[in-house]
N, C-alpha and C positions, 0 to 999 in steps of 0.2 A: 501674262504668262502663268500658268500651272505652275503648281508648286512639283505634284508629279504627275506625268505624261499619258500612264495606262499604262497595258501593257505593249511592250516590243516582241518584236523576232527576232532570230539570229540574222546573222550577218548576210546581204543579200550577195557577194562577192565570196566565196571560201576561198582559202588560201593555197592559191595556185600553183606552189612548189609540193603540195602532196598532190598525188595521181591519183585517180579513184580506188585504185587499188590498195593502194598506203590506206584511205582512208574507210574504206570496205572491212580493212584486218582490224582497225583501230577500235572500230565502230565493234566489230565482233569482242573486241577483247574487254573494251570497258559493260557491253552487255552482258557476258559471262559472269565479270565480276560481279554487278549488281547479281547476278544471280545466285553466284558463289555465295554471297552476304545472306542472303535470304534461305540458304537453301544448312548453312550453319549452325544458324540463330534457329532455325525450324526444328532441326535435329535436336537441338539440344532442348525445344522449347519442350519437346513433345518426353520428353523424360525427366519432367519438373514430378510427378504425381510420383515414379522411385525413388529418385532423391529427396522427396517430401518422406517418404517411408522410411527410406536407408535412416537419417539424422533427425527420426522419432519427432519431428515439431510442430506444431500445432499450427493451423493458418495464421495467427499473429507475428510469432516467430520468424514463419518463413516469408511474409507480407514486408518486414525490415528488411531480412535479408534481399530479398528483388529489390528494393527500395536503394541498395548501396550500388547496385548494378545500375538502374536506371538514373539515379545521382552522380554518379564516376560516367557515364555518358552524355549527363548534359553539360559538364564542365569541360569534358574532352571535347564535345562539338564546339564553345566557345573557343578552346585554346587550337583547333585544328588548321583557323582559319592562316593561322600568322605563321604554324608550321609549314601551310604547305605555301604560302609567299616564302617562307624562306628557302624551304629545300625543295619545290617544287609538288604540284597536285599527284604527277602519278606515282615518284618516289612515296608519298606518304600514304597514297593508296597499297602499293604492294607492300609496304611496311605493317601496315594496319591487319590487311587480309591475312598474313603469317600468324600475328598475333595474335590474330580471331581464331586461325584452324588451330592454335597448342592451346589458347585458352580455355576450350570446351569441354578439356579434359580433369583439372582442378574440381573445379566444383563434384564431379562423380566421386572422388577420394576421399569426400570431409564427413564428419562423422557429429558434427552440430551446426546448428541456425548460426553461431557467431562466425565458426569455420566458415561456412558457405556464402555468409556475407563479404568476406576478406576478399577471397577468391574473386568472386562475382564482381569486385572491384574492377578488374584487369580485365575481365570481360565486357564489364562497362566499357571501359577507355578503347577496346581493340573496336567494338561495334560502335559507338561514337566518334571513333575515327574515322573509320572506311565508311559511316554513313555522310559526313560532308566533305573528305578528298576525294569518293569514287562520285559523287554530284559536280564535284569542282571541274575532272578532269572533265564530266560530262556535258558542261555549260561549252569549256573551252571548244568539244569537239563541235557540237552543235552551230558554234561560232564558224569553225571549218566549211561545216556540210553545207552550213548555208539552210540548212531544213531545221523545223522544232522535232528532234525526237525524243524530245525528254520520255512523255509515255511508255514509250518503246522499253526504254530503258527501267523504268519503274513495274511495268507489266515482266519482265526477267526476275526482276527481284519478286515479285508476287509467284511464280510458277515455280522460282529455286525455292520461296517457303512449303509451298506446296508439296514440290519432290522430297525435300526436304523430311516433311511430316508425313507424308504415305511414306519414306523408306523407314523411317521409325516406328510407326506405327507394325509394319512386318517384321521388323529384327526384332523387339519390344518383348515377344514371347519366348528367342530363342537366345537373345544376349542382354547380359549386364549395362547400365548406362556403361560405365565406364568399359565394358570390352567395343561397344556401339560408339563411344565418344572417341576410342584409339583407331579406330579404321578409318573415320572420317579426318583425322589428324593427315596422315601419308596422305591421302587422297585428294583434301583441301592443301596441300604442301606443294604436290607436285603441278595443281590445276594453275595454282599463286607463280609459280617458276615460268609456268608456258606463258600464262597472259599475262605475265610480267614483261617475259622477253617480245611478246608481240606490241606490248605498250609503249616500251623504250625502245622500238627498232627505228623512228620515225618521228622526226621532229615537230611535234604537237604546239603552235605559239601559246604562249604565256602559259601554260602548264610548266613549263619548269622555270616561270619565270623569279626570280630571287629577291626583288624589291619592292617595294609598294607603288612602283609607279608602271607595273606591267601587268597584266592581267586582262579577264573579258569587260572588266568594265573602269578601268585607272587610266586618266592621263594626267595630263601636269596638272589641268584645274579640277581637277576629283569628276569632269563631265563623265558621261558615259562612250565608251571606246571600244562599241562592238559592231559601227556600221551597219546597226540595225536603226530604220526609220523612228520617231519620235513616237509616232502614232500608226495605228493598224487598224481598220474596220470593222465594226464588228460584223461584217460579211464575207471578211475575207481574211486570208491567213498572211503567210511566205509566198506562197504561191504565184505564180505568172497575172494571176486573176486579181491582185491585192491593189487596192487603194491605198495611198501612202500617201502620210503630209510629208511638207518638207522639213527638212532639221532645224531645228532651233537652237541661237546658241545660247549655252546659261552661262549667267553674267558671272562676272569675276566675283571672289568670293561665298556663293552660294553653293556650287556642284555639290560640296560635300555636306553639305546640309538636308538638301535635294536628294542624293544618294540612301542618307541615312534612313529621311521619312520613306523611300520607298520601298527600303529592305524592311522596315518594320511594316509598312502596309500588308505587303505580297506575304512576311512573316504570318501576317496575322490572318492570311485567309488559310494557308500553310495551316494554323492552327484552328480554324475552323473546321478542317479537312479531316486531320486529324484526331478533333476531338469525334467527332463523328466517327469514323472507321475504328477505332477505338473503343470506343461504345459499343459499337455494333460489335465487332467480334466477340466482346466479356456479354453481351445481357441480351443480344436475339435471341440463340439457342436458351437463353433459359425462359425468355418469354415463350418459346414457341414449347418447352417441356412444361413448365406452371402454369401459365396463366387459358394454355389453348390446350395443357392435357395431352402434349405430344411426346411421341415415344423419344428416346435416348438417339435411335436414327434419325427422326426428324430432325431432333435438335442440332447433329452433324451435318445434318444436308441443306439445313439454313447456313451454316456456316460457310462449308461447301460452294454452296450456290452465290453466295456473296464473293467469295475471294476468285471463284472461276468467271461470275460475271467483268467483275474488277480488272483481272486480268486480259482479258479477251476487248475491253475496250479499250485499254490502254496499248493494245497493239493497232486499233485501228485510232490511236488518240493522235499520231502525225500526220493522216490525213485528214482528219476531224482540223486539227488546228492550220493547216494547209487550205482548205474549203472555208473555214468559218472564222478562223484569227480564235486569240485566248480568250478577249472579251465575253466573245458570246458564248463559246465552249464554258467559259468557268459561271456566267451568269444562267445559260438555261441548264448546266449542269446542278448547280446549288438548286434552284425551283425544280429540277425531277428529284432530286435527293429529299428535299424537303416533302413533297408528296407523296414518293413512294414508302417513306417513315412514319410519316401518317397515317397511309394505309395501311401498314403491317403492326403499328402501335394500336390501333385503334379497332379491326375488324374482327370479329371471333372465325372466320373461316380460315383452314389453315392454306387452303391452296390461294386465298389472297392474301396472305402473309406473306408465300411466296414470291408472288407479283410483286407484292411493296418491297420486298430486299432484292429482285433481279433488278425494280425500280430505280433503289438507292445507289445500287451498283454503278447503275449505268451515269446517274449523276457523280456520285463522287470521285470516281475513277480516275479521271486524269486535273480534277480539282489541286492536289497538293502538286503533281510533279510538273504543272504550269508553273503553282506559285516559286518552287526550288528556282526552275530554269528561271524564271524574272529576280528573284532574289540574286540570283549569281550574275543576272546581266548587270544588274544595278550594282550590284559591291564588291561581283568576284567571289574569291574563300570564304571571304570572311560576311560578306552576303547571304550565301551559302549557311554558314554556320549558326546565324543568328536564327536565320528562318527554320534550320534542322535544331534548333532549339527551341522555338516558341512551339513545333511542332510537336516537341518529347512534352512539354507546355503542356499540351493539349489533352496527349493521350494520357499524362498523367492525372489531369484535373478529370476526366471523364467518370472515373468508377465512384469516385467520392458526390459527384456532384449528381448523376444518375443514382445514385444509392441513396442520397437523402431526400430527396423530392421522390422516390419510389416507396421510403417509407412510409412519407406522408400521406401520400394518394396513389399509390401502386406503381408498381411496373409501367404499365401502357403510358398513363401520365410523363411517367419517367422517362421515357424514350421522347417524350416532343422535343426534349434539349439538345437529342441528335439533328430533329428536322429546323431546330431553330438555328442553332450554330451553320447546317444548310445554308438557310435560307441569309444570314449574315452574310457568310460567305460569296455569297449574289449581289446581295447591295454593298458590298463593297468595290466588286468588279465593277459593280456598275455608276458605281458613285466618280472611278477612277478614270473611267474608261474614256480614249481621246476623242476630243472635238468632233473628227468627221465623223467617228463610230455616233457619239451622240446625233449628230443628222442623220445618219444611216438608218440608227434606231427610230426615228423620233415620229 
């Protein structure tokens, strides 16, 4: 017997005391929020170059000061997991979301790099919180629907950064960060009230469950307890169409053993994912303005074209994993990520620079919010939180580790560590992937 399984689905039975309806509102409210989170953090991202002006700092300075924000968020994603076991995934969600809309505001008031690091603390903690209880509550509902919508979900938060950053970018000329940071405060207040009350109108299982012994993936022997099959095809999904072994049970003493190694696996493709996306958002645009001689537009609409590709498959990524199962979705997604990185590293023409990032898009897209959903099936929160860790992990290591291998032998060179971390990301799906998927494949 495997040490771990592949990946699973959710639960092939949803829980028959919500009505579609119930579960229609739910589905809407935790989408919003992922979007709300995105649509926050964008607002505020996109008036980092004032706030660099207003408190006169030098990029070193202000390089620290992000540094206590993204630090106070990987520690909050650690400690989320056992908050929301205790008080429940969606209380800590709309606890968090509040916290994120007053937060955004601090930082526009400081007047040095040491201020603005202070601050950026608590915006740490608010955005590393609602990044693994609004995944937590999203595992549980997923568990409900009976369907993978993780994507779904992940593709909201792509399009709230978006709106996000086109509404800042129009206010940008005619308002102050901070009069732009207080409008989105009311606004992010009242969205957090509504799909709050639609979150808590309906009883969500193990979302507000309080113990360590309930949740999507906890039973008495640490097995997995989401009535998802052991193994899934790599030809097929959740779907009607699906190949399924049968369960297996894991021996007494091992589950949590078992659980652990595969919150760190799915972790680590999560951070493969990430370090890529990551990458690519800090260093295409400037490949595509240095090294290919492209205007200031170009280099926006490489950006652009990445996060709108991202988004747009990550809506069509539930019936992707409904058709194909995650196996294959994360394994031929890493090999098109990896390739079209290549192409857009390596080509000097800019319209297949293009190509190479609508490329990488299409690979990477629903790579991390498979690995979340399988993190959460295997540990729950705290699942969840390790893997929204190794994944801060990721984007963190990317700019230092692309910046020294580019010193060395350029840019282009530097960018293969997005296609390589890819292409990782493949052979691990694929190293993991269940039994039948291997005959499937073979």
């Amino acid at each position: 017997m495997s040490l771990i399984k592949g990946f699973q689905t959710g639960s092939d039975h949803p829980d028959r005391e919500l009505s579609p309806a119930a579960l229609v509102r739910l589905r809407v409210a935790v989408t919003l929020f992922f979007a709300l989170a995105g649509f926050l953090f964008a607002g505020w991202a996109v008036r980092i170059p004032a706030i660099k002006e207003q408190i006169g700092a030098s990029p070193g300075p202000l390089g620290l000061a992000m540094l206590c924000m993204t630090g106070a968020a990987v520690l909050t994603m650690l400690a989320t997991g056992a908050l929301c076991r205790r008080f429940g995934s969606r209380r800590v969600t709309i606890a968090t979301a509040a916290l994120l809309c007053v937060s955004v505001v601090p930082p526009t008031l400081t007047d040095s790099a040491v201020g603005l690091g202070l601050v950026l603390i608590i915006f740490g903690v608010a955005y590393g919180g609602i990044d693994v209880a609004v995944n937590s509550v999203a595992v549980d509902l997923i568990a409900a629907l009976g369907r993978p919508v993780m994507p779904g979900f992940h593709a909201a938060n792509s399009f709230g950064s978006l709106g996000g950053a086109a509404l800042g970018g129009l206010l940008a000329p005619y308002l102050s960060p901070t009069q732009h940071m207080l409008l989105m405060v009311p606004a992010g207040l009242l969205a957090t009230v509504i799909l709050g009350r639609m979150l808590m109108a309906y009883p969500l299982p193990s979302a507000d469950a309080k113990d360590g012994q309930a949740g999507p993936a906890s039973t008495q022997d640490g097995a997995p307890a989401t009535g998802a099959p052991e193994g899934v095809s790599a030809g097929h999904g959740g779907g009607p169409e699906a190949e399924r072994t049968k369960d297996t049970t894991v021996p007494a003493g091992t589950g949590r053993r078992r659980i652990g190694v595969a919150v760190v696996v799915f972790g680590l493709i999560g951070l493969c994912a990430a370090f890529s996306q990551g990458a690519l958002d800090g260093w295409m645009p400037l490949h595509i303005r240095e090294d290919l001689a492209g205007s200031p537009g170009a280099a926006a609409a490489g950006y652009a074209a990445l996060q709108l590709t991202m988004g747009f498959m990550r809506l069509s990524g539930v019936r992707l994993l409904e058709r194909l199962g995650p196996t294959l979705v994360v394994v031929a997604g890493g090999l098109i990520a990896c390739a079209g990185t290549l192409l857009a590293a390596m080509t000097q023409s800019l319209p297949l620079v293009f190509v190479g990032i609508v490329a990488t898009g299409i690979g990477l897209a629903n790579i991390f919010p498979v690995a979340m959903a399988q993190a959460g099936v295997a540990g729950g929160p705290s699942g969840i939180a390790l893997a929204a860790t190794l994944g801060y992990c990721g984007i963190l290591a990317a700019p230092p580790a692309i910046g020294l291998l580019s010193d060395a032998f350029g840019l282009p060179v530097g960018l293969t560590l997005i296609a390589l971390a890819a292409a990782v990301a493949s052979v691990i799906a694929y190293v993991i992937r269940p039994r039948n998927a291997s005959r499937a494949t073979a």
